[in-house]
C-alpha positions in Angstrom: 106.2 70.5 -29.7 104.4 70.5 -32.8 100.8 71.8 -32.9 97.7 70.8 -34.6 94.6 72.8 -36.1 91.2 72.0 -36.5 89.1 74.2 -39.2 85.3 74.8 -38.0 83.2 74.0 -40.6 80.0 75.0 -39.2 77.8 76.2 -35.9 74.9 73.6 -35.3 72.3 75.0 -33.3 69.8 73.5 -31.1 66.6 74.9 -32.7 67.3 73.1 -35.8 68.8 69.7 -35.0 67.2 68.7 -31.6 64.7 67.3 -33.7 67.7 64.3 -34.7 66.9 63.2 -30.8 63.7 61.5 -32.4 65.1 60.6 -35.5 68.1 58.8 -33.8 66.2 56.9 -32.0 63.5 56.1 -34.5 66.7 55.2 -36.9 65.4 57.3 -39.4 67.0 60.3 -41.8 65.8 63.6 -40.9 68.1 65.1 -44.1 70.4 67.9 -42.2 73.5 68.8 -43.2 76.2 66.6 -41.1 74.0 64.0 -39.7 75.7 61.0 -40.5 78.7 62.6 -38.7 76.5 63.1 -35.7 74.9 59.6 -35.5 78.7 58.1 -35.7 79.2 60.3 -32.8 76.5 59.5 -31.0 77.2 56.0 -31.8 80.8 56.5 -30.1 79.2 58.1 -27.2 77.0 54.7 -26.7 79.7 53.0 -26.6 81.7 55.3 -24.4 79.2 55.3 -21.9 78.7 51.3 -21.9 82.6 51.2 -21.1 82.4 53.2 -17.7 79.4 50.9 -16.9 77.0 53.7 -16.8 74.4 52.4 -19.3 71.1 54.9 -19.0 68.4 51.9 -18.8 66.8 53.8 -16.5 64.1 56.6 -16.2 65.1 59.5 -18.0 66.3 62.6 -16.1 64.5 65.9 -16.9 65.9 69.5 -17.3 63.7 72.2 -17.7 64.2 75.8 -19.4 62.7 78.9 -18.4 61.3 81.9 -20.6 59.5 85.0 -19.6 57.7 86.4 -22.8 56.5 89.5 -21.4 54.6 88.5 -18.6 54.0 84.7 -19.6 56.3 82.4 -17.8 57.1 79.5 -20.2 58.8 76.1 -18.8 60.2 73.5 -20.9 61.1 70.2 -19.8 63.9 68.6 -21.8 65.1 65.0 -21.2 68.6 64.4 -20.2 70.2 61.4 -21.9 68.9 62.5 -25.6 71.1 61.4 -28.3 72.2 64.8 -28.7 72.6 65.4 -25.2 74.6 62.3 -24.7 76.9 62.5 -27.5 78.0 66.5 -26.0 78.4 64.5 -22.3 79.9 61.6 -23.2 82.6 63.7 -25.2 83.1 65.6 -22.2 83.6 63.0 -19.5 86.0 61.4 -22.2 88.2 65.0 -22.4 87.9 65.7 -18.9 88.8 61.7 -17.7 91.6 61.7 -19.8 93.2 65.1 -19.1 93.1 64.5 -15.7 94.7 61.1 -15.9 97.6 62.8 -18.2 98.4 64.9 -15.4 97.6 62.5 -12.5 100.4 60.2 -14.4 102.5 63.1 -14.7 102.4 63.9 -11.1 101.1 67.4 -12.2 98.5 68.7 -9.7 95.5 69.9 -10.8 91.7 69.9 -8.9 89.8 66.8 -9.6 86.4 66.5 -9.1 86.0 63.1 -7.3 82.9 61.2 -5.8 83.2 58.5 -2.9 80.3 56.9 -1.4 77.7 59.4 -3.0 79.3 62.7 -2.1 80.7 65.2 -4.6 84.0 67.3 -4.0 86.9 68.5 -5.0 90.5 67.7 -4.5 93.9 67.9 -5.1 94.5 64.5 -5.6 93.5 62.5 -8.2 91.0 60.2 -6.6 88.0 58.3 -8.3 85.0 59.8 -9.4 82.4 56.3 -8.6 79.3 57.8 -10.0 80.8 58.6 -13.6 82.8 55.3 -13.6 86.1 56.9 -13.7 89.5 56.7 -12.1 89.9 60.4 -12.0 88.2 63.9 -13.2 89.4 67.3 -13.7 87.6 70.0 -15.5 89.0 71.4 -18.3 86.5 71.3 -21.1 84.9 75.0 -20.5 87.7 77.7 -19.3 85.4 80.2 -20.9 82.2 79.3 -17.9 84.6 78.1 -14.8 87.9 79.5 -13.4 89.0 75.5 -12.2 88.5 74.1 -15.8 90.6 77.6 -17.3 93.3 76.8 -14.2 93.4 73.6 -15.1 94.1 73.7 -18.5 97.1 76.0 -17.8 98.7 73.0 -15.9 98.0 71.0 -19.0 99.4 72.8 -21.5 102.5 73.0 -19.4 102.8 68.9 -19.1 102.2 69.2 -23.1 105.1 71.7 -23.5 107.5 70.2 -21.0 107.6 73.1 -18.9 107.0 73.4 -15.2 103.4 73.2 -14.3 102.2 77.2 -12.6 101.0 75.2 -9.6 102.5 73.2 -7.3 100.1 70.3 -5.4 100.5 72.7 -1.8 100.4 76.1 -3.6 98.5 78.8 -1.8 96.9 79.8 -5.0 95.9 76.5 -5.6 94.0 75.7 -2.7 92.4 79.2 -2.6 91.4 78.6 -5.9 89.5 75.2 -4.7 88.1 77.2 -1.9 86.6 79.7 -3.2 85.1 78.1 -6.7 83.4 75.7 -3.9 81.8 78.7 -2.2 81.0 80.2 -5.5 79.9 77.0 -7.4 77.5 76.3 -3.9 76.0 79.5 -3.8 75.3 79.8 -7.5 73.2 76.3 -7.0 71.1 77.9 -4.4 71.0 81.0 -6.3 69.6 78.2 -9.2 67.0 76.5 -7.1 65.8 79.9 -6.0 64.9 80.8 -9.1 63.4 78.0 -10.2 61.4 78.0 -7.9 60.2 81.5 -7.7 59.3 81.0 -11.7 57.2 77.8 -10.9 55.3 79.9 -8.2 54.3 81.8 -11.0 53.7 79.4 -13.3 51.3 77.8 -10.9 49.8 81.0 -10.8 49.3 81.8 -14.3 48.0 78.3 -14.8 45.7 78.7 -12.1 46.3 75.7 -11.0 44.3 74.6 -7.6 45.4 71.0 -8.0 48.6 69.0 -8.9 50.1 65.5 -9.3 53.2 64.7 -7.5 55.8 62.2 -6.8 56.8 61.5 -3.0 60.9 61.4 -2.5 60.7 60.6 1.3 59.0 61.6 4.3 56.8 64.5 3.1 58.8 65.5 0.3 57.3 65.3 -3.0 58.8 66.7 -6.6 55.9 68.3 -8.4 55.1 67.1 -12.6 56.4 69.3 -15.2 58.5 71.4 -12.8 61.9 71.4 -11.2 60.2 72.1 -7.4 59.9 70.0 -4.4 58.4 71.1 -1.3 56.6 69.4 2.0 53.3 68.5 2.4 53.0 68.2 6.3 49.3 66.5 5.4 50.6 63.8 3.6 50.0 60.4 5.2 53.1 58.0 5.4 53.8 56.3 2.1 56.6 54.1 0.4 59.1 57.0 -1.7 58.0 56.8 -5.2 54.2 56.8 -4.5 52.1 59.5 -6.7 49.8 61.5 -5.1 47.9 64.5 -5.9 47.5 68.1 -3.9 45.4 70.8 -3.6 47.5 74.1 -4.4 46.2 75.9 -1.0 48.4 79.0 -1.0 51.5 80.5 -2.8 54.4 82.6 -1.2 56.6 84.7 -3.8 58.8 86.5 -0.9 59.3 83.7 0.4 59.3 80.8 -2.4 57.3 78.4 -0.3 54.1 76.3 -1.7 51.2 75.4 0.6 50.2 71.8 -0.5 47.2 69.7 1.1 47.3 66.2 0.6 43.9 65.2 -1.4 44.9 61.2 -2.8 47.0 58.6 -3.5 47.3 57.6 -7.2 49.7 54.5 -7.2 51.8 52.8 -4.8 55.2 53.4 -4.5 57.9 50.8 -5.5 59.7 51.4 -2.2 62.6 52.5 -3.9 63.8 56.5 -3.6 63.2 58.3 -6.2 64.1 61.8 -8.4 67.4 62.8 -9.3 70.4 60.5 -10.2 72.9 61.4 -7.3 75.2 60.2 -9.4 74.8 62.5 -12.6 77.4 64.8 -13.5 77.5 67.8 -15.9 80.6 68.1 -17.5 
């Protein structure tokens, strides 16, 4: 079977083009190198993500990146659903949907990444994946980050070749495989969160913050502005989720990564609807 190349014609780096998420949307030039290419891409990934119903009229979801410049804490939201950040997604869904369906026509196992009514796991079978609006999902799009999408791909590249695929659909490596990137893939999300929050303990500190604005999610849980932490607030009288509220900052635990929040006010009523993040989002 007959190969083709692509040549790389150059690295684009955040720092300098993140500014096209403004100028995108604004439909003005910003005058970089390639950025006609880009907004035709971007264009395409509009248009991609229209087609699996998943059009982002909503609120925006936020990511936030963390920097420790000697002992200054620095955390930066960034908005999910950018142009940019769309067109890399939206490229990825596409590679990884259609992979998957190659080999799920092909009878060729592989582990799909599926979703049924809300929940996240992975499979063996090619099953649908109802939060990214597609009829089946296998990573393969970064061997270099995840053993699945690297195991994955060497399944594909048989089906491409026409030889026999390394892994049968009941192969004991298989399955282990599954198993144990789901232990791994869980425990690095704790390890995640942990440090998140640990790093917003400190940025609290630093700030000196002895007061703070916050969302309620449900119950007593409320998701704090400008940082990726949520935490209880046994004080907090019952409200509809999405009401905004702000706390006193009574005490901070770095050992144990907890935050002591008083309830002080309510700022707006909530819509009644949950809030915070999309349990439908998926990074490819």
């Amino acid at each position: 079977m007959g190969g083709t190349r692509g040549q790389i014609a150059a690295n684009l780096r955040h720092a300098e083009y993140d500014r096209l998420n403004e100028t995108f949307a604004a439909g003005v030039d910003a005058g970089l190198p390639y950025e006609e290419e880009l907004r035709t891409l971007w264009r395409i990934a509009q248009a991609l993500e229209a087609r699996r119903g998943r059009s982002s009229s909503g609120p925006a979801l936020v990511d936030y990146s963390f920097s420790v410049e000697g002992e200054r804490v620095r955390i930066v939201p960034r908005k999910r659903g950018v142009p940019l950040d769309k067109l890399v997604s939206e490229m990825m869904i596409l590679v990884n949907s259609a992979w998957g369906e190659l080999l799920a026509e092909r009878d060729i196992a592989a582990i799909y990444r599926i979703q049924s009514t809300g929940k996240v796991r992975l499979s063996v079978h090619p099953e649908p994946h109802e939060g990214l609006g597609v009829a089946c999902y296998a990573w393969m799009s970064s061997p270099l980050r995840r053993y699945v999408d690297l195991l994955n791909q060497w399944q594909l590249a048989a089906a491409l070749a026409g030889r026999r695929a390394p892994f049968a659909r009941n192969s004991e490596a298989l399955l282990a495989a599954l198993r144990a990137f789901e232990v791994t893939y869980a425990r690095y999300d704790e390890h995640q969160r942990a440090m998140e929050t640990y790093w917003s303990l400190r940025w609290l500190e630093q700030e000196a913050v002895d007061s703070i604005e916050a969302t309620l999610l449900r119950e007593n849980l409320v998701r704090l502005d400008g940082l990726p932490l949520a935490t209880r607030v046994p004080s907090l009288p019952a409200l509809d989720p999405g009401t905004r509220v702000r706390l006193r900052v009574a005490g901070l635990d770095f050992i144990e990564r907890t935050l002591n929040a008083v309830y002080l006010e309510t700022l707006e009523a909530g819509s009644g609807a949950g809030v915070g993040g999309d349990p439908t989002s998926e990074k490819a």
